[in-house]
N, CA, C, O and CB atoms as a CASP TS submission, in Angstrom:
PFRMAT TS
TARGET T0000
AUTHOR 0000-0000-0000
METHOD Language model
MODEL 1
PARENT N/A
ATOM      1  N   UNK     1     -20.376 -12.581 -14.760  1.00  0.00           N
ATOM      2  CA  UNK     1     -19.488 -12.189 -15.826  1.00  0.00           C
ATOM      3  C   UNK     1     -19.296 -10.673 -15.781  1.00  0.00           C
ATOM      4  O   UNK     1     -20.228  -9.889 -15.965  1.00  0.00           O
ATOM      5  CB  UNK     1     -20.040 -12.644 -17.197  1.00  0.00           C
ATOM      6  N   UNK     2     -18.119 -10.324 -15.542  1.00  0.00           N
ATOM      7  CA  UNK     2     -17.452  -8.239 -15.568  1.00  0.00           C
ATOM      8  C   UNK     2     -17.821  -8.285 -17.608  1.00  0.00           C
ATOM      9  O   UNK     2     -17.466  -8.990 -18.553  1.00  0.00           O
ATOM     10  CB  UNK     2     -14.393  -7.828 -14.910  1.00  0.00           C
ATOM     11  N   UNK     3     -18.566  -7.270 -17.431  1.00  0.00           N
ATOM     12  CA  UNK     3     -18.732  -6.494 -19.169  1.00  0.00           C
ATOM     13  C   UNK     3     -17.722  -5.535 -19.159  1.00  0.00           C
ATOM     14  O   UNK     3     -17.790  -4.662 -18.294  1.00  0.00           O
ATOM     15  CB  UNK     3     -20.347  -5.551 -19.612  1.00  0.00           C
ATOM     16  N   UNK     4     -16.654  -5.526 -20.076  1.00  0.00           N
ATOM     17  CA  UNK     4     -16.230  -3.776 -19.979  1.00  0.00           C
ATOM     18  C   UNK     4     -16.783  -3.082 -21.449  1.00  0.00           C
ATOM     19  O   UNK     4     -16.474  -3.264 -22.626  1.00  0.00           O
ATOM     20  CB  UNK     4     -14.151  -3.488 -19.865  1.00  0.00           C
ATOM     21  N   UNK     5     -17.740  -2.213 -20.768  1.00  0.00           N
ATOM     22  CA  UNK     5     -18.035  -1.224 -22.118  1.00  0.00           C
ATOM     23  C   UNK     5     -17.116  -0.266 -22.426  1.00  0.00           C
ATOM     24  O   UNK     5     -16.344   0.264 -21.626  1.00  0.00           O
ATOM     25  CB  UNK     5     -19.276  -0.404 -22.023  1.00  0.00           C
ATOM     26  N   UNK     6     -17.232   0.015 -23.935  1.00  0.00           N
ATOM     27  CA  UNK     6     -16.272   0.828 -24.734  1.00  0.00           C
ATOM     28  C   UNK     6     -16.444   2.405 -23.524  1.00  0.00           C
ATOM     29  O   UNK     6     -17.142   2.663 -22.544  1.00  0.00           O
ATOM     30  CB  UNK     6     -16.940   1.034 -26.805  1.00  0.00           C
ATOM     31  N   UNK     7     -15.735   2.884 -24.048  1.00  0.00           N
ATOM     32  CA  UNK     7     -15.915   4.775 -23.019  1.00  0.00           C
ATOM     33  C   UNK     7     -17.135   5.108 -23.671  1.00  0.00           C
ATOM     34  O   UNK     7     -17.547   4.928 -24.818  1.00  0.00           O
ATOM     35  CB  UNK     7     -14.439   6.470 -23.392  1.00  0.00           C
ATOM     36  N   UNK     8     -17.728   5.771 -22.393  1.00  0.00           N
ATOM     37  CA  UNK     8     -18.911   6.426 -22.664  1.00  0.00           C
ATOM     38  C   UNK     8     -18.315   7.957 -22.151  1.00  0.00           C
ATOM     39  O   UNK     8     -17.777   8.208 -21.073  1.00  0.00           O
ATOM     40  CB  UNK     8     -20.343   5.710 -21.813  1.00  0.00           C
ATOM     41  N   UNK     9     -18.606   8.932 -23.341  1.00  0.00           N
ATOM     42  CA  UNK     9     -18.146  10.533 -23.257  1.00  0.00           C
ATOM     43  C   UNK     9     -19.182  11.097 -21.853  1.00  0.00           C
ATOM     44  O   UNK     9     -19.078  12.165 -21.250  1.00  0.00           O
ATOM     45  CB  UNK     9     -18.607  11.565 -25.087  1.00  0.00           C
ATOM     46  N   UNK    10     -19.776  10.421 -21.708  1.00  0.00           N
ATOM     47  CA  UNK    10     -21.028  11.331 -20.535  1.00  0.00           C
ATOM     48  C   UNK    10     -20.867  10.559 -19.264  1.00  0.00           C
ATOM     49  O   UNK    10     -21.771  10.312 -18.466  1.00  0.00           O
ATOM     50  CB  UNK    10     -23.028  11.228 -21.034  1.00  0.00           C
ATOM     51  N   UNK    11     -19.652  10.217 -19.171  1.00  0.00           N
ATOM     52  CA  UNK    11     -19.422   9.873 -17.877  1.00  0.00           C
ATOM     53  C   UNK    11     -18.850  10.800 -16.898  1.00  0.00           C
ATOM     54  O   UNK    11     -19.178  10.900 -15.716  1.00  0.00           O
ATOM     55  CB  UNK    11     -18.705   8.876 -17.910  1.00  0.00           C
ATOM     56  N   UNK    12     -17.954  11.469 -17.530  1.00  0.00           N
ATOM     57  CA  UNK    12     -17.587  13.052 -16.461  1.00  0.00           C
ATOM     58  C   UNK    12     -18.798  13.524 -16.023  1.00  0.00           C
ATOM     59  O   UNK    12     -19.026  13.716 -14.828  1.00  0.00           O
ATOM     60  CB  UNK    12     -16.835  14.545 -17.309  1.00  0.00           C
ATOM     61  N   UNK    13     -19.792  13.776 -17.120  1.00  0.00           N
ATOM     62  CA  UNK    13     -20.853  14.514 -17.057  1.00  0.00           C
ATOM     63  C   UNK    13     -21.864  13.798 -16.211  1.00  0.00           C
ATOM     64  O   UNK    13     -22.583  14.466 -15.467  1.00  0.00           O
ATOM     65  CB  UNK    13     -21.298  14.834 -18.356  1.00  0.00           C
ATOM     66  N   UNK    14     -21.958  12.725 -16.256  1.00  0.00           N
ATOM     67  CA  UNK    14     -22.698  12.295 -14.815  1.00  0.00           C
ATOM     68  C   UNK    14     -22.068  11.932 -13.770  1.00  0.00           C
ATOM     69  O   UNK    14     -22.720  11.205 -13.020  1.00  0.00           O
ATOM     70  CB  UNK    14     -23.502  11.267 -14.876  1.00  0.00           C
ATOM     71  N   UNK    15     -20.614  12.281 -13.332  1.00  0.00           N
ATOM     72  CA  UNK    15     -20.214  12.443 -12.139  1.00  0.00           C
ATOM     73  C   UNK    15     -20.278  13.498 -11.498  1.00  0.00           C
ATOM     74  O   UNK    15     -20.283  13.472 -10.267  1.00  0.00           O
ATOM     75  CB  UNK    15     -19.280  12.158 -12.060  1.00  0.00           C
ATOM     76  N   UNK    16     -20.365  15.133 -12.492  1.00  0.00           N
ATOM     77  CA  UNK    16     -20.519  16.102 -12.087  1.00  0.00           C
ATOM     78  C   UNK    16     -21.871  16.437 -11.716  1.00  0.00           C
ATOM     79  O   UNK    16     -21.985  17.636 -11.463  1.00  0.00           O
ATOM     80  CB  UNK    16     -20.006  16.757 -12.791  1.00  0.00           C
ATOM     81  N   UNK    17     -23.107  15.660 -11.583  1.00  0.00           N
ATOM     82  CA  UNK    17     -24.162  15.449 -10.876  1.00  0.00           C
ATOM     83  C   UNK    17     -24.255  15.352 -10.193  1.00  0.00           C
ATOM     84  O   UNK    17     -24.683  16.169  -9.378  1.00  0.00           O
ATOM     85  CB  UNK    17     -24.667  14.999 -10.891  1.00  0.00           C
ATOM     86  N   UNK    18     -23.710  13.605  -9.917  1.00  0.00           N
ATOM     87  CA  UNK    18     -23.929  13.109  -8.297  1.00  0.00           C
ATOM     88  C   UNK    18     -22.749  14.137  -7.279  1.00  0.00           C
ATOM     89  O   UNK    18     -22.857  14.383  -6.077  1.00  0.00           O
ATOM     90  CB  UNK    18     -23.425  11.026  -8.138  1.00  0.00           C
ATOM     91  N   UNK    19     -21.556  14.636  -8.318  1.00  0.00           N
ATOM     92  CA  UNK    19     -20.748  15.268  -6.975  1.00  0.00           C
ATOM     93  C   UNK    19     -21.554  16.572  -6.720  1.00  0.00           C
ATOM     94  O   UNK    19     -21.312  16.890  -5.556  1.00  0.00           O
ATOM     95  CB  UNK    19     -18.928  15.672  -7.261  1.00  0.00           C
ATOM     96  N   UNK    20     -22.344  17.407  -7.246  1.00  0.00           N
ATOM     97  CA  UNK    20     -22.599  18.009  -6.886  1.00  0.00           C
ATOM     98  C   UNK    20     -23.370  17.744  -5.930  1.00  0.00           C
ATOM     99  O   UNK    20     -23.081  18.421  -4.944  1.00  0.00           O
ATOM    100  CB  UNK    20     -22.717  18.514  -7.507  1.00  0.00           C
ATOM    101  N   UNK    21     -24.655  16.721  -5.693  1.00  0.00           N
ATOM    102  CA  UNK    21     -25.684  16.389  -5.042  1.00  0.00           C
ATOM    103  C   UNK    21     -24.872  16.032  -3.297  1.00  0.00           C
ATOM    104  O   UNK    21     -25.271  16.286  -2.161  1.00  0.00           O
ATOM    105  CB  UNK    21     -26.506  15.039  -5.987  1.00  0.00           C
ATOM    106  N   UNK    22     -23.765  15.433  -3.746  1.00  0.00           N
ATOM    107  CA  UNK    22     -23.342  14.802  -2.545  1.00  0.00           C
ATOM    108  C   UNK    22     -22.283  16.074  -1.632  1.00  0.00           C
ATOM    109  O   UNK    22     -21.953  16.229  -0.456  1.00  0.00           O
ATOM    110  CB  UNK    22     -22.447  13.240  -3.059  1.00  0.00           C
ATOM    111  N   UNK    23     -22.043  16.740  -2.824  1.00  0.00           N
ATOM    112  CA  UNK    23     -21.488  17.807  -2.076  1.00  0.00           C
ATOM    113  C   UNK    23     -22.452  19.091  -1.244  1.00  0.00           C
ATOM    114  O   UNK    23     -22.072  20.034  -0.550  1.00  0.00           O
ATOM    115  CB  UNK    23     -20.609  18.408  -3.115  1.00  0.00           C
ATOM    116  N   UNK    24     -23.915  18.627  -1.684  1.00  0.00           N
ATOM    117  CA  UNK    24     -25.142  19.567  -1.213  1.00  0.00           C
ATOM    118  C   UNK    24     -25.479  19.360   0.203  1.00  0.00           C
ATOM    119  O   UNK    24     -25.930  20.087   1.088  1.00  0.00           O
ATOM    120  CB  UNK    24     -26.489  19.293  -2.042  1.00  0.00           C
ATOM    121  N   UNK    25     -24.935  17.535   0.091  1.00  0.00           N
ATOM    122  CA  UNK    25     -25.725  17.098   0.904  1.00  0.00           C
ATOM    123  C   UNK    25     -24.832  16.649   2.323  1.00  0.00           C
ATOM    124  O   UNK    25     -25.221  16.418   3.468  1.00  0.00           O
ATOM    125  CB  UNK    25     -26.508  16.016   0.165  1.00  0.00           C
ATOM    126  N   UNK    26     -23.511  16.638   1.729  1.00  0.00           N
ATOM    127  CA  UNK    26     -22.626  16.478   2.789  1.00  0.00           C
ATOM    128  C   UNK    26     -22.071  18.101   3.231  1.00  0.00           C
ATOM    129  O   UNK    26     -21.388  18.145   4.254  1.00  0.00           O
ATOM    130  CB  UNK    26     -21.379  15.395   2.264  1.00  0.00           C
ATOM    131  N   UNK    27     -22.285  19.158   2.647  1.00  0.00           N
ATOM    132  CA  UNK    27     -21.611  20.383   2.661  1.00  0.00           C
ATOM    133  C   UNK    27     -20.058  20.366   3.390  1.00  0.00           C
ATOM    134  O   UNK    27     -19.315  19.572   2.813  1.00  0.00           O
ATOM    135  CB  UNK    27     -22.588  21.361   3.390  1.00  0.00           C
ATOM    136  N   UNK    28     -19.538  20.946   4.322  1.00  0.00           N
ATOM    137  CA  UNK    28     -18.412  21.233   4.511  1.00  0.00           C
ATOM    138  C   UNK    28     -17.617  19.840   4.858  1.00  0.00           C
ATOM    139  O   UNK    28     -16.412  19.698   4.645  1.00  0.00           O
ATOM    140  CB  UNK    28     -18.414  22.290   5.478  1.00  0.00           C
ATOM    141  N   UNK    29     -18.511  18.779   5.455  1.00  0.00           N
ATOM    142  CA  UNK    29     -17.659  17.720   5.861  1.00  0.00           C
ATOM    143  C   UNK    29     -17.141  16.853   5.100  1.00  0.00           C
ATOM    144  O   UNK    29     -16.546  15.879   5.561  1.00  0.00           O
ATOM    145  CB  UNK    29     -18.129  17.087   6.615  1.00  0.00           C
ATOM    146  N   UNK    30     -17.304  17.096   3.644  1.00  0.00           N
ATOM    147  CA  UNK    30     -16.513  17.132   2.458  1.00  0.00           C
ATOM    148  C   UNK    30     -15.418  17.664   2.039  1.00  0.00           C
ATOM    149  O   UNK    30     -15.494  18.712   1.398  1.00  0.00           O
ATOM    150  CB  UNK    30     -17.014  17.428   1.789  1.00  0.00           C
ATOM    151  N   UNK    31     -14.596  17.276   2.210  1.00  0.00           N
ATOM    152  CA  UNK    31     -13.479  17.645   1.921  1.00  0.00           C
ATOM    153  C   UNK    31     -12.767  18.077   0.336  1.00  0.00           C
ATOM    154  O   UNK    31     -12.164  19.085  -0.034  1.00  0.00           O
ATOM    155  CB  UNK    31     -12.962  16.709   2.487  1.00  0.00           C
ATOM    156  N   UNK    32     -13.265  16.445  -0.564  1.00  0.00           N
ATOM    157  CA  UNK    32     -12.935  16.659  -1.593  1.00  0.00           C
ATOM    158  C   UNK    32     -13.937  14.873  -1.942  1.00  0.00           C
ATOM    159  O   UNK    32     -14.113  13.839  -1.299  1.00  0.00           O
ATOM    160  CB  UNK    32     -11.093  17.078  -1.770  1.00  0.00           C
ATOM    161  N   UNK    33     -14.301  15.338  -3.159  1.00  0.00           N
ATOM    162  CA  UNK    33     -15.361  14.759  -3.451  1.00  0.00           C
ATOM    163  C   UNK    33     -15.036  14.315  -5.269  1.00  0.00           C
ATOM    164  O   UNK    33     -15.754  14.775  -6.157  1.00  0.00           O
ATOM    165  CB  UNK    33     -16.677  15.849  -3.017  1.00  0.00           C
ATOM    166  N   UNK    34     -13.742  13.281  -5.592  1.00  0.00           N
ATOM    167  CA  UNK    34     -13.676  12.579  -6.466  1.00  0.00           C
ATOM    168  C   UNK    34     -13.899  11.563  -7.391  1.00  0.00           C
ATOM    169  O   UNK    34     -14.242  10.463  -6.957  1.00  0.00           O
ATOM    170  CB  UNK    34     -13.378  12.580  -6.331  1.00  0.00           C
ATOM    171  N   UNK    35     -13.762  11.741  -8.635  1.00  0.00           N
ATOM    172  CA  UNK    35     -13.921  10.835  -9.658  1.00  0.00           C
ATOM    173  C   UNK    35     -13.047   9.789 -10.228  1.00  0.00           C
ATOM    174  O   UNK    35     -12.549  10.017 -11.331  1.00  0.00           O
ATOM    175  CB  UNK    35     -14.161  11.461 -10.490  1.00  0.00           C
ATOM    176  N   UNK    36     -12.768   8.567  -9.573  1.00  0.00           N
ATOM    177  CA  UNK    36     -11.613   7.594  -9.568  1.00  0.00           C
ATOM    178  C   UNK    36     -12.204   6.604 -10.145  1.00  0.00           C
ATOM    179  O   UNK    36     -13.393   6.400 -10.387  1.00  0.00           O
ATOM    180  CB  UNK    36     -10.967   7.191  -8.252  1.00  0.00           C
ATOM    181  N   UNK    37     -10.880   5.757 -10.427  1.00  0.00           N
ATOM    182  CA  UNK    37     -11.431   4.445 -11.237  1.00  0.00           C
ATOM    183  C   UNK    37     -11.153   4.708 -12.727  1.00  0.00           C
ATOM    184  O   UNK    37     -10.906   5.830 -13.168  1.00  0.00           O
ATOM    185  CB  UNK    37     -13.157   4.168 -11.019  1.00  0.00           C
ATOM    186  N   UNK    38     -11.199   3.837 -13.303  1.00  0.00           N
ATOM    187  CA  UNK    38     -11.652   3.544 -14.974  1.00  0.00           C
ATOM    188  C   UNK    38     -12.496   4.094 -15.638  1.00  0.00           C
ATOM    189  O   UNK    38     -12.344   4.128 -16.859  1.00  0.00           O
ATOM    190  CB  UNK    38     -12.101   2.434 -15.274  1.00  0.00           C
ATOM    191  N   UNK    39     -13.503   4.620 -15.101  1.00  0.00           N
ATOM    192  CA  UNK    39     -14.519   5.760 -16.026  1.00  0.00           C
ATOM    193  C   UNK    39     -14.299   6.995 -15.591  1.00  0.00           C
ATOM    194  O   UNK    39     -14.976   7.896 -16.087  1.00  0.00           O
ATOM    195  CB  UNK    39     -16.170   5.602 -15.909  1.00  0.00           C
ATOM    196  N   UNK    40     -13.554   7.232 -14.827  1.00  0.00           N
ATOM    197  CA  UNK    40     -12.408   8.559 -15.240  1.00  0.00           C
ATOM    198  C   UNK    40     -11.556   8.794 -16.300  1.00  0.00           C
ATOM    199  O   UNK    40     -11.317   9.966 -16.588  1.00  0.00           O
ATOM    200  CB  UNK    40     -11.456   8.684 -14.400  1.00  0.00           C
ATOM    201  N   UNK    41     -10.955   7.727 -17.057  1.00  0.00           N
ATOM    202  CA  UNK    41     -10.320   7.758 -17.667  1.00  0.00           C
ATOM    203  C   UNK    41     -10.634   8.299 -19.246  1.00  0.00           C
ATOM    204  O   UNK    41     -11.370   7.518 -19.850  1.00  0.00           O
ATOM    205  CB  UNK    41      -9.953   6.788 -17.366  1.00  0.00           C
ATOM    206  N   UNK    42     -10.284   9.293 -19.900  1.00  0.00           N
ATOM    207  CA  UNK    42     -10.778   9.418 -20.826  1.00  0.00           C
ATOM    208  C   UNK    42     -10.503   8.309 -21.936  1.00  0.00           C
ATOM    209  O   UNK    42      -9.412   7.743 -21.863  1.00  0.00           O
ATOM    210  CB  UNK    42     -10.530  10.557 -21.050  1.00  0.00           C
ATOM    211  N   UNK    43     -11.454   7.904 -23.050  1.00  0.00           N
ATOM    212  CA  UNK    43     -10.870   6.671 -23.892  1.00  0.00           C
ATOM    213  C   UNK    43     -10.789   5.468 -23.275  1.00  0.00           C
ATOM    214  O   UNK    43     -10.518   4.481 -23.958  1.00  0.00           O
ATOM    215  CB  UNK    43      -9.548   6.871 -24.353  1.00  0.00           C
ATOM    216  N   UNK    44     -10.978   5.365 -22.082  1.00  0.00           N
ATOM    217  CA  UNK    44     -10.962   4.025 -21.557  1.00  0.00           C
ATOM    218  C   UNK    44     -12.093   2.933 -21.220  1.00  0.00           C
ATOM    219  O   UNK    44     -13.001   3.225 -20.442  1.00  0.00           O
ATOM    220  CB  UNK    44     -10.410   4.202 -20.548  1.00  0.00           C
ATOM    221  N   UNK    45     -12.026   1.850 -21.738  1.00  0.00           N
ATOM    222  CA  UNK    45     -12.917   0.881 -21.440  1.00  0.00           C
ATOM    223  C   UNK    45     -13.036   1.315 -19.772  1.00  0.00           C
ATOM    224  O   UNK    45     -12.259   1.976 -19.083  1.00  0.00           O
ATOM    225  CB  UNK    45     -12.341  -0.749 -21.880  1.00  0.00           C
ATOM    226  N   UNK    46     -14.851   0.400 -19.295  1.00  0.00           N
ATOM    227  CA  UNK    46     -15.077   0.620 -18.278  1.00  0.00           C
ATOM    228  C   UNK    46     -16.247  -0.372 -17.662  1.00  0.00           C
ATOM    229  O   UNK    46     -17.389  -0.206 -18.090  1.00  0.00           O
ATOM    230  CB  UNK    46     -15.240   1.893 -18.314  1.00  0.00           C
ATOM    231  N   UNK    47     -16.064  -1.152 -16.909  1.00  0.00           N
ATOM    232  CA  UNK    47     -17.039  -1.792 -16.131  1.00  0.00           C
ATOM    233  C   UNK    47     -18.548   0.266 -15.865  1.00  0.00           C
ATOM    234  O   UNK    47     -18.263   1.385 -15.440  1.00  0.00           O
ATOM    235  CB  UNK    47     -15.744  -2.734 -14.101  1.00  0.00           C
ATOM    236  N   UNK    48     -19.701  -0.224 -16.312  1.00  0.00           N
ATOM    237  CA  UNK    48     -20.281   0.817 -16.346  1.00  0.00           C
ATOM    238  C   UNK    48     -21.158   1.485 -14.931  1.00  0.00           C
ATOM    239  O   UNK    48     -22.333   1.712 -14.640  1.00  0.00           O
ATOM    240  CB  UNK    48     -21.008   0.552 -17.436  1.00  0.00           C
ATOM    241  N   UNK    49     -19.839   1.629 -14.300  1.00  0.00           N
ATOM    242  CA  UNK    49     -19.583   2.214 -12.512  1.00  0.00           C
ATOM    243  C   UNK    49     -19.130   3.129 -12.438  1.00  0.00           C
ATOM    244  O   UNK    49     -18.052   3.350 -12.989  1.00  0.00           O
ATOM    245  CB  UNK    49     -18.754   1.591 -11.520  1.00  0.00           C
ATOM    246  N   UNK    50     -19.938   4.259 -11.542  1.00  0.00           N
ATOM    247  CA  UNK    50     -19.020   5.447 -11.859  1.00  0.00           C
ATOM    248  C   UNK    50     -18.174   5.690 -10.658  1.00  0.00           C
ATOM    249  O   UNK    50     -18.626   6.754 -10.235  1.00  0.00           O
ATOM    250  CB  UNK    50     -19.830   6.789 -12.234  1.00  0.00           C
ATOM    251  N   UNK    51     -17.295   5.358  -9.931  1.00  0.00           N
ATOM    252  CA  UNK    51     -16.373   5.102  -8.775  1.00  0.00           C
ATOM    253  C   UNK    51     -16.379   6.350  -8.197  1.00  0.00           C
ATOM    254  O   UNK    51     -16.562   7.260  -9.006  1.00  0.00           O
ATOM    255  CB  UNK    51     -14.919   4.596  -9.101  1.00  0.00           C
ATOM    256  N   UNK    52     -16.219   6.713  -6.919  1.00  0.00           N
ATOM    257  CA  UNK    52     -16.518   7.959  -5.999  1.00  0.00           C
ATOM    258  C   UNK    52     -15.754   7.751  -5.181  1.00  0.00           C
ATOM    259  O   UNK    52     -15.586   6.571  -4.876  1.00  0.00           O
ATOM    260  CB  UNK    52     -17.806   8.226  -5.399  1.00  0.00           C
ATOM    261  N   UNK    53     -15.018   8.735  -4.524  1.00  0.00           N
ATOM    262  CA  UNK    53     -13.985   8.861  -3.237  1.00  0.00           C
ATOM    263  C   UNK    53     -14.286  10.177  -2.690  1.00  0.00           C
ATOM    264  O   UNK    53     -13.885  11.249  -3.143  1.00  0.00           O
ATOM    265  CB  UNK    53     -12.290   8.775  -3.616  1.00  0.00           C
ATOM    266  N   UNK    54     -14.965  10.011  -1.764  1.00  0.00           N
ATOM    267  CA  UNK    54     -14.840  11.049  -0.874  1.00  0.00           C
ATOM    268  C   UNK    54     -14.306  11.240   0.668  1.00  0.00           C
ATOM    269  O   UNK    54     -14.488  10.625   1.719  1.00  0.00           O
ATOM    270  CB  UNK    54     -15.892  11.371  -0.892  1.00  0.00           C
ATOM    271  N   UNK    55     -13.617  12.304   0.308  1.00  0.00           N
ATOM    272  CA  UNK    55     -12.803  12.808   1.894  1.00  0.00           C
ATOM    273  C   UNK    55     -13.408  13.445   2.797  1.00  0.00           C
ATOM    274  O   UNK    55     -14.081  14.407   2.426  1.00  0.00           O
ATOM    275  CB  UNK    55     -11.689  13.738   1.826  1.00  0.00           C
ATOM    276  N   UNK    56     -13.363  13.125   4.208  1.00  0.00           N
ATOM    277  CA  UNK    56     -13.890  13.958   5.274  1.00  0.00           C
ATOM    278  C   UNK    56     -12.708  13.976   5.713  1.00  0.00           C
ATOM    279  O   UNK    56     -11.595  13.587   5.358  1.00  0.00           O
ATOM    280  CB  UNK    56     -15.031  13.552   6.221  1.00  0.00           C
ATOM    281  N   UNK    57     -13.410  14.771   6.977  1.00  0.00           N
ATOM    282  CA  UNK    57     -12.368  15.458   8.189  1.00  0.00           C
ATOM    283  C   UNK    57     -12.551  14.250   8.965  1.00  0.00           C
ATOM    284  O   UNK    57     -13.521  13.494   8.914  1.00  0.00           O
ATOM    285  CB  UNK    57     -12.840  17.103   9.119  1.00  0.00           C
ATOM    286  N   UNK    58     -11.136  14.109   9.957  1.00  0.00           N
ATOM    287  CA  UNK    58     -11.570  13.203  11.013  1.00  0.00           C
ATOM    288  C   UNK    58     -12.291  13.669  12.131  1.00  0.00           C
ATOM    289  O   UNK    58     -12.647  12.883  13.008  1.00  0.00           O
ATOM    290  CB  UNK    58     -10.549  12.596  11.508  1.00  0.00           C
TER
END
């Protein structure tokens, strides 16, 4: 069964964690290191996933 929980306000705020961590850890071959999906959304219901897209170089 998918739950969608109401918005949680500390979801930016724990993406700006892991992107930082992953941006530590991948350094330059990071390109751009985003927050996509539904718990991006401000106000928006959300399966409680915090969705990640990150770009490299080819």
């Amino acid at each position: 069964m998918i739950v969608i929980d109401p918005y949680h306000p500390e979801w930016p705020a724990e993406f700006e964690t892991i992107r930082a961590d992953l941006a530590r850890v991948l350094g330059a071959r990071a390109v751009r290191i985003d927050h996509i999906g539904s718990t991006s959304v401000p106000g928006l219901g959300a399966k409680d996933v915090i969705d990640i897209q990150i770009t490299v170089r080819a």
